[in-house]
Each structure stands twice: as C-alpha cells, then as structure tokens.
mmCIF file as gemmi writes it, N, C-alpha and C atoms, coordinates in Angstrom:
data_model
loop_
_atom_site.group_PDB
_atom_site.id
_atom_site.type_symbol
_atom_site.label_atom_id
_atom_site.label_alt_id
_atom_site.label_comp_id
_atom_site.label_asym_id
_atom_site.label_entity_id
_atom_site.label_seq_id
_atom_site.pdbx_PDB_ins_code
_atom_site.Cartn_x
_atom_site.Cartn_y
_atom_site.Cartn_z
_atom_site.occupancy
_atom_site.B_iso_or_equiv
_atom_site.pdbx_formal_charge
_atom_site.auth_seq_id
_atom_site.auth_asym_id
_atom_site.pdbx_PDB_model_num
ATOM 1 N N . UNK Axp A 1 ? -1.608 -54.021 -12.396 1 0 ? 1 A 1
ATOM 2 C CA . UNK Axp A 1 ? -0.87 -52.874 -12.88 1 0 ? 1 A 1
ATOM 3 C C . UNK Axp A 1 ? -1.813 -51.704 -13.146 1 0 ? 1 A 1
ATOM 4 N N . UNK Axp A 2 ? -2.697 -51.902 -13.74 1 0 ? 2 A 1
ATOM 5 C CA . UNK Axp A 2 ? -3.696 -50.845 -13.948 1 0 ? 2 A 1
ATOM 6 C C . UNK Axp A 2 ? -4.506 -50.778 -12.651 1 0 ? 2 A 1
ATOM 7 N N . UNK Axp A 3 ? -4.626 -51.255 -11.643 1 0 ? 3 A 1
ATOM 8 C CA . UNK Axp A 3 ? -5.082 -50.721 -10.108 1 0 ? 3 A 1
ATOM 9 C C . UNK Axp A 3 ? -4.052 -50.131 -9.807 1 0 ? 3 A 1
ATOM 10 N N . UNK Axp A 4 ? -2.936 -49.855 -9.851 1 0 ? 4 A 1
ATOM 11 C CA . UNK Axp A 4 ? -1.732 -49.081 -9.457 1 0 ? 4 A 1
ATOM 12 C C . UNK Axp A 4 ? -2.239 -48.278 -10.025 1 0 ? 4 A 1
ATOM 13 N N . UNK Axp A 5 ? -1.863 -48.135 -11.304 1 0 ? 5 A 1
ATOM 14 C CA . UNK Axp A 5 ? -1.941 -46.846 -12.413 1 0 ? 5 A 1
ATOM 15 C C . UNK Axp A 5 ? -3.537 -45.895 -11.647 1 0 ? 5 A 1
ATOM 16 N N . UNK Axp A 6 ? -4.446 -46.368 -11.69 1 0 ? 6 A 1
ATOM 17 C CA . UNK Axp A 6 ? -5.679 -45.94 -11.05 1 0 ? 6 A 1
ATOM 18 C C . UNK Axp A 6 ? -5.505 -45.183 -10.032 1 0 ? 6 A 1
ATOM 19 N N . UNK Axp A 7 ? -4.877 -46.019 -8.39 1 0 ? 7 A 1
ATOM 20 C CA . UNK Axp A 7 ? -4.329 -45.387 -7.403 1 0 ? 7 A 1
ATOM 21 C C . UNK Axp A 7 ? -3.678 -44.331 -7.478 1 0 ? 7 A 1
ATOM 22 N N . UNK Axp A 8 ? -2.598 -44.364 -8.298 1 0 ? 8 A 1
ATOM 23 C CA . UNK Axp A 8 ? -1.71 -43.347 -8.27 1 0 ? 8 A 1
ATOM 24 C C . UNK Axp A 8 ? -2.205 -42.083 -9.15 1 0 ? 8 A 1
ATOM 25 N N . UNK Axp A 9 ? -3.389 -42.11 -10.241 1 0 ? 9 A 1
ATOM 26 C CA . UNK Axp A 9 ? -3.797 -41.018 -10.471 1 0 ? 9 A 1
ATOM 27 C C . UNK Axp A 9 ? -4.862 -40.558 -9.526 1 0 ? 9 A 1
ATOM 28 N N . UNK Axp A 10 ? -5.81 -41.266 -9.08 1 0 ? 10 A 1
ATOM 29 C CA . UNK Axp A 10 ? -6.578 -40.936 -7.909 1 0 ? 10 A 1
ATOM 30 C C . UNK Axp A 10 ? -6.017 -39.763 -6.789 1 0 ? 10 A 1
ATOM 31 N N . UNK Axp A 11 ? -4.609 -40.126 -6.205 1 0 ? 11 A 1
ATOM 32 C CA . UNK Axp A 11 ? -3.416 -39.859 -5.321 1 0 ? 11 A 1
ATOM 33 C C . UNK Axp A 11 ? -3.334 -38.718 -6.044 1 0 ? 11 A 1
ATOM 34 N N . UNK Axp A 12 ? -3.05 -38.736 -7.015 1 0 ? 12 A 1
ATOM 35 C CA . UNK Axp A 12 ? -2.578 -36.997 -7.789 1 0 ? 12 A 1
ATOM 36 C C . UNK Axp A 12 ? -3.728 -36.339 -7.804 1 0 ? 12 A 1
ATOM 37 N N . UNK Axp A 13 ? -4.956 -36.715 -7.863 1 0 ? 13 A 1
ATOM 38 C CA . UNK Axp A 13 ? -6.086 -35.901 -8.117 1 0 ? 13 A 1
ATOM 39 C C . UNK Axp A 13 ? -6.4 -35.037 -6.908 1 0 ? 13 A 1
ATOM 40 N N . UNK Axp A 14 ? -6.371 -35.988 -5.865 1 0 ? 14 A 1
ATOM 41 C CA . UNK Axp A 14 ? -6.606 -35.405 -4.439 1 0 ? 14 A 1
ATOM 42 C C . UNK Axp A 14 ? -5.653 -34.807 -3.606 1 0 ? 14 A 1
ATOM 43 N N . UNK Axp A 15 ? -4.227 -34.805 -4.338 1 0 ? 15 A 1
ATOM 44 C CA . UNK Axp A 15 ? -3.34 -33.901 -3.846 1 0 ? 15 A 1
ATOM 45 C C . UNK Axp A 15 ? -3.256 -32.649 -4.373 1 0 ? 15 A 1
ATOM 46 N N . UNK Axp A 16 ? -4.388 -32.983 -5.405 1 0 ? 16 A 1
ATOM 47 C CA . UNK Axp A 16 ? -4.165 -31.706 -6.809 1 0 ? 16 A 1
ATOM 48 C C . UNK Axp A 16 ? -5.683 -30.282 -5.782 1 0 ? 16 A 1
ATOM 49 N N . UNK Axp A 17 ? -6.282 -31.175 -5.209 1 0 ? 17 A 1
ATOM 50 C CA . UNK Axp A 17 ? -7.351 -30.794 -4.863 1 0 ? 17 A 1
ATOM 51 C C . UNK Axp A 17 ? -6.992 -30.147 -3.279 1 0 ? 17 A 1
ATOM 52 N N . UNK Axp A 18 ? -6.231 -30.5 -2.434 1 0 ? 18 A 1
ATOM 53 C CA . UNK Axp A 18 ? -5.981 -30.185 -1.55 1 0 ? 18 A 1
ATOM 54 C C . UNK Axp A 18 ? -5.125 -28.852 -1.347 1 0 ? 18 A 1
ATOM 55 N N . UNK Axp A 19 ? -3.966 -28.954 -2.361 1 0 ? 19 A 1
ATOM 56 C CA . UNK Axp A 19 ? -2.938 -28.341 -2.849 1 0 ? 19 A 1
ATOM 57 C C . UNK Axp A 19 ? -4.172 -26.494 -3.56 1 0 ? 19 A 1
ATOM 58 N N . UNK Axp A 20 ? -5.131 -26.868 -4.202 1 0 ? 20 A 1
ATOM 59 C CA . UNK Axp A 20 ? -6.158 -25.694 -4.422 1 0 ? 20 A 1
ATOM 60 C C . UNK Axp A 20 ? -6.859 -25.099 -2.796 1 0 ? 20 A 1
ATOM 61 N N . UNK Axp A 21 ? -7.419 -26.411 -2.443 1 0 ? 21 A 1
ATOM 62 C CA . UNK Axp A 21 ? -8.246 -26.171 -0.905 1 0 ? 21 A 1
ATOM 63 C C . UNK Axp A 21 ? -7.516 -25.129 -0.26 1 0 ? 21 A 1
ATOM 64 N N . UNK Axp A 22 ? -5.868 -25.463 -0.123 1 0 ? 22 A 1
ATOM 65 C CA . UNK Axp A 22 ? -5.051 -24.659 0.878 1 0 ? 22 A 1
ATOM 66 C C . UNK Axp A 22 ? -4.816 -23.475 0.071 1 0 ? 22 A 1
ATOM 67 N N . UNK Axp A 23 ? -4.46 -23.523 -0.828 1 0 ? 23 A 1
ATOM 68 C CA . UNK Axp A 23 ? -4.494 -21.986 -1.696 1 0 ? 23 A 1
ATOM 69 C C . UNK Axp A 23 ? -5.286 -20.925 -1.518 1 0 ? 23 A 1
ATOM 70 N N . UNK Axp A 24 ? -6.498 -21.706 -1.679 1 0 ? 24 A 1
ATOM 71 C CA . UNK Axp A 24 ? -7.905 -20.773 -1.577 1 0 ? 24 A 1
ATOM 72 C C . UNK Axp A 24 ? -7.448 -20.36 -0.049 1 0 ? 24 A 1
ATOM 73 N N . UNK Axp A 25 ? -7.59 -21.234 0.967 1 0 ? 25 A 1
ATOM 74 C CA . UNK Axp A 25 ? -7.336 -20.578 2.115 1 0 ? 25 A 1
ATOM 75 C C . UNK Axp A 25 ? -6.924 -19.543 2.473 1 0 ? 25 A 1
ATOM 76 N N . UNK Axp A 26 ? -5.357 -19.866 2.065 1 0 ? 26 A 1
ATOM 77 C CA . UNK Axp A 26 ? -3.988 -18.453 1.935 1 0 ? 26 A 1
ATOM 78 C C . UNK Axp A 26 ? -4.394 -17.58 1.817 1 0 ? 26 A 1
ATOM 79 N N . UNK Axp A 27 ? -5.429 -17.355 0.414 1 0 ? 27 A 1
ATOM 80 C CA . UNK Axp A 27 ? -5.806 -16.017 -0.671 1 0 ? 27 A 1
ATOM 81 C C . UNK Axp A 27 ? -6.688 -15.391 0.249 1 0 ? 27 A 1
ATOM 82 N N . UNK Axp A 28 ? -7.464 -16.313 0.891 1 0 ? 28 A 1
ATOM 83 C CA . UNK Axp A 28 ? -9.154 -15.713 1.828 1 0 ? 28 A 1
ATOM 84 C C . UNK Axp A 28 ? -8.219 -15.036 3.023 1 0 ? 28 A 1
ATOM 85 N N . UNK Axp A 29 ? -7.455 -15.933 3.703 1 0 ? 29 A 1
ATOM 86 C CA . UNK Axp A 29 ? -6.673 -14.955 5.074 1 0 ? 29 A 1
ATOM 87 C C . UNK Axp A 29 ? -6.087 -14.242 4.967 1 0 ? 29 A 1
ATOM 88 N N . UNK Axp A 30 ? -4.931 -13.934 3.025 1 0 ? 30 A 1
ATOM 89 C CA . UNK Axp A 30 ? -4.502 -12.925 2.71 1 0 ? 30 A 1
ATOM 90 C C . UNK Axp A 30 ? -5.041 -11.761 2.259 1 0 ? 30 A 1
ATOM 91 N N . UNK Axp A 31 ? -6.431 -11.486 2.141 1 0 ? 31 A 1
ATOM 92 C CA . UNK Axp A 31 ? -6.956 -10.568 0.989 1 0 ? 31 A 1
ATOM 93 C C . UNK Axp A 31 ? -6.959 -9.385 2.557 1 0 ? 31 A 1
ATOM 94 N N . UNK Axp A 32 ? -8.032 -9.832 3.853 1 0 ? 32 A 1
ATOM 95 C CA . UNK Axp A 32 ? -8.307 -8.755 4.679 1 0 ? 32 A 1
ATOM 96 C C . UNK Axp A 32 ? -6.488 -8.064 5.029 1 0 ? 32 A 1
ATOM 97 N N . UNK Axp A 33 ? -5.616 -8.596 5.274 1 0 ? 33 A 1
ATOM 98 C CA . UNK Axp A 33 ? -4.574 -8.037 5.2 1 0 ? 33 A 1
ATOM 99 C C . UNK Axp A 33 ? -4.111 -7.166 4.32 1 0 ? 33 A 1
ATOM 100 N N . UNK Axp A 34 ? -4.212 -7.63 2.935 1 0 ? 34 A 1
ATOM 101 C CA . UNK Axp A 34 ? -3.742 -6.92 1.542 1 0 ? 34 A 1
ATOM 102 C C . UNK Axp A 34 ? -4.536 -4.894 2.039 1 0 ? 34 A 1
ATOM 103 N N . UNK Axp A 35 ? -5.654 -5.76 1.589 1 0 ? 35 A 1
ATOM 104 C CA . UNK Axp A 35 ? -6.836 -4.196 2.388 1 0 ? 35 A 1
ATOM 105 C C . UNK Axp A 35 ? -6.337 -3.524 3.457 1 0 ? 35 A 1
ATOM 106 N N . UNK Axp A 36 ? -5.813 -3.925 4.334 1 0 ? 36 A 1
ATOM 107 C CA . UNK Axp A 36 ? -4.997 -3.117 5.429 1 0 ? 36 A 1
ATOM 108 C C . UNK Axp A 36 ? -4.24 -2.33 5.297 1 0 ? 36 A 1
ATOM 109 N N . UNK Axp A 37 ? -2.947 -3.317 4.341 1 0 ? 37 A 1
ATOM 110 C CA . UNK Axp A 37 ? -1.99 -2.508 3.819 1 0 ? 37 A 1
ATOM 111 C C . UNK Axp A 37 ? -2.312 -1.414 2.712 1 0 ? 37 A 1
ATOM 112 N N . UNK Axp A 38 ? -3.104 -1.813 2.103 1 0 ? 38 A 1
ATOM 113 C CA . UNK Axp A 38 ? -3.315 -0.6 1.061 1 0 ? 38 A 1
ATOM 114 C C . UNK Axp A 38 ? -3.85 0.45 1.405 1 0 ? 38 A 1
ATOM 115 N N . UNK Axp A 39 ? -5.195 0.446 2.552 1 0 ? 39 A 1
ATOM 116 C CA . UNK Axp A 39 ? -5.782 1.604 3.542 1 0 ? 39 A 1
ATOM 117 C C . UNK Axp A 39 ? -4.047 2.356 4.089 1 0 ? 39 A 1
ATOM 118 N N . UNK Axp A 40 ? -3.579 1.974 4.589 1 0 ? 40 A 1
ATOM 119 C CA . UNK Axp A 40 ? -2.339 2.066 5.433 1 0 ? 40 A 1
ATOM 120 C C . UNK Axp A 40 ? -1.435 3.149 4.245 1 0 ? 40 A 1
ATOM 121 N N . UNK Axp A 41 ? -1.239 2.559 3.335 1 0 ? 41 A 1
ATOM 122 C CA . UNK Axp A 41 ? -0.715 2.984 1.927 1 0 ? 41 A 1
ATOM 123 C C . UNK Axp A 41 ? -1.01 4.479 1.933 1 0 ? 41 A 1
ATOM 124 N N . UNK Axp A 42 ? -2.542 4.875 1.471 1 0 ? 42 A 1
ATOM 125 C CA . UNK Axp A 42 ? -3.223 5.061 1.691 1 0 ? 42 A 1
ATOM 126 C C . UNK Axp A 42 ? -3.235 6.155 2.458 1 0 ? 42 A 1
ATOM 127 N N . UNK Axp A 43 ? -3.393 6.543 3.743 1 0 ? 43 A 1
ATOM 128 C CA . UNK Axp A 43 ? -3.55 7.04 4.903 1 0 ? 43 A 1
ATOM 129 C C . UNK Axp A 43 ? -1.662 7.66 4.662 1 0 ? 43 A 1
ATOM 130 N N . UNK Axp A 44 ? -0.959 7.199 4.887 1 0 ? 44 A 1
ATOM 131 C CA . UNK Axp A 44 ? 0.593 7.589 4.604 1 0 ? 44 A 1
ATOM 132 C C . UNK Axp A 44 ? 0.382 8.633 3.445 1 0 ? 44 A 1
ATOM 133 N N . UNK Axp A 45 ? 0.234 8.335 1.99 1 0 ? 45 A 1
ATOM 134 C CA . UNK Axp A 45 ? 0.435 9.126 0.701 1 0 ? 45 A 1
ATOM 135 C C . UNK Axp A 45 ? -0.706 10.719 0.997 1 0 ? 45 A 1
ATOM 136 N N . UNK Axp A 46 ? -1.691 10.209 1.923 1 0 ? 46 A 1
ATOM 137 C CA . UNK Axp A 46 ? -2.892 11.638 2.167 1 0 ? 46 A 1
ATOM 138 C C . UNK Axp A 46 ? -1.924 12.309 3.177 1 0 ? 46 A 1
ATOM 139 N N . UNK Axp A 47 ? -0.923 11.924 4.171 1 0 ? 47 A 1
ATOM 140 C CA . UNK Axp A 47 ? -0.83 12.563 5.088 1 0 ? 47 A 1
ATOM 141 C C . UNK Axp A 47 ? 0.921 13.374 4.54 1 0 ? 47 A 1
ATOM 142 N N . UNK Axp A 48 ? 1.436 12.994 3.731 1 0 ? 48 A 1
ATOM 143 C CA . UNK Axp A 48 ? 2.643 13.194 2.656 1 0 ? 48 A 1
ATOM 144 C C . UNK Axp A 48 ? 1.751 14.578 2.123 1 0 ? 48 A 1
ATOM 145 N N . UNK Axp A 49 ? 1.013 14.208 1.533 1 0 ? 49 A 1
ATOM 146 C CA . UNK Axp A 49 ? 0.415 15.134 0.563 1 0 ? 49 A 1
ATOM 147 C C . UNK Axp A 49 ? 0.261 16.323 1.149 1 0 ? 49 A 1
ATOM 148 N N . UNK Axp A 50 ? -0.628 15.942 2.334 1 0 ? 50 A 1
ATOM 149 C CA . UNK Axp A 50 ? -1.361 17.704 3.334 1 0 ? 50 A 1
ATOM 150 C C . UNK Axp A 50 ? -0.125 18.089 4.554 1 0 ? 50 A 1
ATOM 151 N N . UNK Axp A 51 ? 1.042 17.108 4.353 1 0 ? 51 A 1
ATOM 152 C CA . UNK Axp A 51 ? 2.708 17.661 4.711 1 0 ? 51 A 1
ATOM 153 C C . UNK Axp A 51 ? 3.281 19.041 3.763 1 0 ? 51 A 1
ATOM 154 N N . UNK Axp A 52 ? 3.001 18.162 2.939 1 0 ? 52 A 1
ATOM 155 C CA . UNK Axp A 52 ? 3.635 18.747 1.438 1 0 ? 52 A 1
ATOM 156 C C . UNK Axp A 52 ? 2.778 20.293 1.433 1 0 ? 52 A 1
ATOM 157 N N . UNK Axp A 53 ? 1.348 20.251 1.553 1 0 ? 53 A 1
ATOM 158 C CA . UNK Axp A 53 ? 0.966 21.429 1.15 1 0 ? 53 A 1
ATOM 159 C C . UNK Axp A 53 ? 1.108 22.535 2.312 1 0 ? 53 A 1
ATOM 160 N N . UNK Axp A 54 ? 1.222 22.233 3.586 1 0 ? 54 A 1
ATOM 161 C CA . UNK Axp A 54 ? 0.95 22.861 5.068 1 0 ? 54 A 1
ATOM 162 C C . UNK Axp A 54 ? 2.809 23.332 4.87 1 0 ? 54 A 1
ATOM 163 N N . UNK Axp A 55 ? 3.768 22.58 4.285 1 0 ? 55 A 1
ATOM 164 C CA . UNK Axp A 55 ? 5.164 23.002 3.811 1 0 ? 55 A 1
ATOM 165 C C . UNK Axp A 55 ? 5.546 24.378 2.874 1 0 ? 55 A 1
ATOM 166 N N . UNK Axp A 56 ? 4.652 23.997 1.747 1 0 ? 56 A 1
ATOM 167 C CA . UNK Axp A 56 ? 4.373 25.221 0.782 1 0 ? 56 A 1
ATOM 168 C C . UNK Axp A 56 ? 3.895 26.197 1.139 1 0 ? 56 A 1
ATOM 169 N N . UNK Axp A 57 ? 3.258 26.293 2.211 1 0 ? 57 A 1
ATOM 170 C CA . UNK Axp A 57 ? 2.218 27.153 2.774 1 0 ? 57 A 1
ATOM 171 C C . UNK Axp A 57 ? 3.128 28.044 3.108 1 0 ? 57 A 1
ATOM 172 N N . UNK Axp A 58 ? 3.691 27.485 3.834 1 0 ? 58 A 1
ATOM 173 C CA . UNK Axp A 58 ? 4.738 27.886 5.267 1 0 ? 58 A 1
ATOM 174 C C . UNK Axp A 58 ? 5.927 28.956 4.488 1 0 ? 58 A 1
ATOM 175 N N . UNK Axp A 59 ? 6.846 28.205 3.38 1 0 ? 59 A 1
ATOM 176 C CA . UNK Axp A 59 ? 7.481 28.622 2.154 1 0 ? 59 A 1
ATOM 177 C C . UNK Axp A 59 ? 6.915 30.068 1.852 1 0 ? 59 A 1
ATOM 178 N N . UNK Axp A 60 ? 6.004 30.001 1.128 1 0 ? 60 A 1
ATOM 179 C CA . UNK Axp A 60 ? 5.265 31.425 0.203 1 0 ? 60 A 1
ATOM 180 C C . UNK Axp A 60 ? 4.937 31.922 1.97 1 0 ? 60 A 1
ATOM 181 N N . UNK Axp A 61 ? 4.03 32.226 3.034 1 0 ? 61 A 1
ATOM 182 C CA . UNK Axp A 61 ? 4.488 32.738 3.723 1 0 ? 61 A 1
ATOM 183 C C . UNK Axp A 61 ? 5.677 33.536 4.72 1 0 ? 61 A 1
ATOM 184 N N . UNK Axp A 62 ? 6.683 32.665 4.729 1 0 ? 62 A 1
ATOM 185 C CA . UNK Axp A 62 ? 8.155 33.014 4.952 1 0 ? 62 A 1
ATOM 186 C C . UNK Axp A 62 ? 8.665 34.035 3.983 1 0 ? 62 A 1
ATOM 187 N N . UNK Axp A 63 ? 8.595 33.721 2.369 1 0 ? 63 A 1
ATOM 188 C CA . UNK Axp A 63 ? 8.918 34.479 1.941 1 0 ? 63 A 1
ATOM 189 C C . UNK Axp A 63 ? 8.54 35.312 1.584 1 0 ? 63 A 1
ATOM 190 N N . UNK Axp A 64 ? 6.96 36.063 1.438 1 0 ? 64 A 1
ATOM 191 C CA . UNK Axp A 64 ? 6.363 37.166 1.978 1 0 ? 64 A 1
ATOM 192 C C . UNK Axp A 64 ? 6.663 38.038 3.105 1 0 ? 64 A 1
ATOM 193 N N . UNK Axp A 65 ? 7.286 37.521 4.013 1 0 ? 65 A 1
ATOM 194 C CA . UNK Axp A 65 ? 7.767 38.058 5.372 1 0 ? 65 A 1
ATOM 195 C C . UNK Axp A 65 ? 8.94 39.091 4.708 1 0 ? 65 A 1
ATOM 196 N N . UNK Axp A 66 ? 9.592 38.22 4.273 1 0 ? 66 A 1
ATOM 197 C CA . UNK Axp A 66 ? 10.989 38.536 4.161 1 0 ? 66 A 1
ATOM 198 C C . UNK Axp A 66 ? 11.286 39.772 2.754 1 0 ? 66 A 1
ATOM 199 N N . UNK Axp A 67 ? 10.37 39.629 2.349 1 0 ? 67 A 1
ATOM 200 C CA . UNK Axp A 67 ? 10.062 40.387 1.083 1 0 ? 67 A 1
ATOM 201 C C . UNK Axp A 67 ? 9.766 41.886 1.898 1 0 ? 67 A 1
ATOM 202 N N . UNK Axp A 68 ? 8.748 41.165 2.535 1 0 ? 68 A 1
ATOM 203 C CA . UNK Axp A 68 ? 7.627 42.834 3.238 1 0 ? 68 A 1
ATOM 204 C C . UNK Axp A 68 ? 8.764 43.411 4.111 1 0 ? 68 A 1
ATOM 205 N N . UNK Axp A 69 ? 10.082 42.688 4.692 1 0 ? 69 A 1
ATOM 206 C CA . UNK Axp A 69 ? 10.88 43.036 5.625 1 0 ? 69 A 1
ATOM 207 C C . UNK Axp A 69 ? 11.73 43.784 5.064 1 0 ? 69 A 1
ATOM 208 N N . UNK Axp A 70 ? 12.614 43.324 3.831 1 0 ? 70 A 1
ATOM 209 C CA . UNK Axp A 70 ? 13.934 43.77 2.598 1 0 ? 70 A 1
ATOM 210 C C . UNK Axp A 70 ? 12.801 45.202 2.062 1 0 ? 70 A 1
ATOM 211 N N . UNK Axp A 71 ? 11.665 45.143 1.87 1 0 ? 71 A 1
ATOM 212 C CA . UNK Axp A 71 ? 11.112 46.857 0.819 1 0 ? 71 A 1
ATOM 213 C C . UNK Axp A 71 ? 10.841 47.56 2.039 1 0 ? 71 A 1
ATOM 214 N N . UNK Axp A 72 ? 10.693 47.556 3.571 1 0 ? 72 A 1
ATOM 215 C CA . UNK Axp A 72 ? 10.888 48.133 4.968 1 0 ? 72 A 1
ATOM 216 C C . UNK Axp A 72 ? 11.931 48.758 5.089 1 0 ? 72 A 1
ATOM 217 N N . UNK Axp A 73 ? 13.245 48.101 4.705 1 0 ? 73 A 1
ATOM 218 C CA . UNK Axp A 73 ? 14.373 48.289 5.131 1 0 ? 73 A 1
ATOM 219 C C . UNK Axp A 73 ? 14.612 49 3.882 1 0 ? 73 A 1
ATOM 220 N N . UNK Axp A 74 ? 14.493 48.829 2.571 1 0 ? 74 A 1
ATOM 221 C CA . UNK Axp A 74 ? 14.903 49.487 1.895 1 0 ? 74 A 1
ATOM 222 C C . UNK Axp A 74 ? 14.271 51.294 1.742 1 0 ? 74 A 1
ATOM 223 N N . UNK Axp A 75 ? 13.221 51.214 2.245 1 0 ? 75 A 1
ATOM 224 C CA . UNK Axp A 75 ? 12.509 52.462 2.329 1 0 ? 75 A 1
ATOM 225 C C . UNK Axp A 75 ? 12.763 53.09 3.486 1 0 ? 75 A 1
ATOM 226 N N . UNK Axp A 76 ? 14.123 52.63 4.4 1 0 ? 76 A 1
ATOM 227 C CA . UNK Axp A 76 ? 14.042 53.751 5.333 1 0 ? 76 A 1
ATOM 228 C C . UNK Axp A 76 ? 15.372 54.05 5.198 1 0 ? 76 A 1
C-alpha cells in the first residue's frame, strides 16, 4: 500500500514537472510574438498620431484660406 501511495505521488510529481516544462515552453514561443504585437501596436498609434497632426494641419490651413477668401470678398 505504501509502494502505491509512493508511485502515485512520484506520478504527480512528474506530471507536476512536465505540466511547468510545457508552460515554460508556451511563455518562450509566446514572448517573441507578444513583442511583435506590441511593435505593431506601436507603429499603428505613431502613424494615428502623425494622421491626426498632417489632419490639423490641413484644418487651420483650409480655414485660413477661407478666412483670407470671406475679408477679399468682403473688401470689394
């Protein structure tokens, strides 16, 4: 009975150990991915951003136009 009992914690130990082995694995083949996505992230939120400002740009230009166009028209 106690060679059972032995076996069967032995059995848990090395499933306990395998069950880590493959984990670690996962984490090591998941991390260069994670990094991808976050570069990626990343690269998206910089290119949002210099959207955003090349937008504003465009905005306060336009409406400079239209300004310099309405005190044209109003002065003639």
């Amino acid at each position: 009975m106690a060679d059972q009992t032995a076996n069967a914690n032995r059995f848990a130990h090395d499933s306990q150990k395998r069950i880590t082995a493959a984990t670690a694995i996962g984490m090591n083949a998941l991390k260069p991915i994670m990094h991808f996505q976050v570069s990626m992230l990343r690269m998206w939120a910089d290119n949002i951003e210099r959207f955003t400002g090349n937008y504003e740009k465009g905005l306060d230009e336009t409406a400079a136009a239209v300004e310099e166009q309405s005190d044209k028209d109003r002065a003639a």
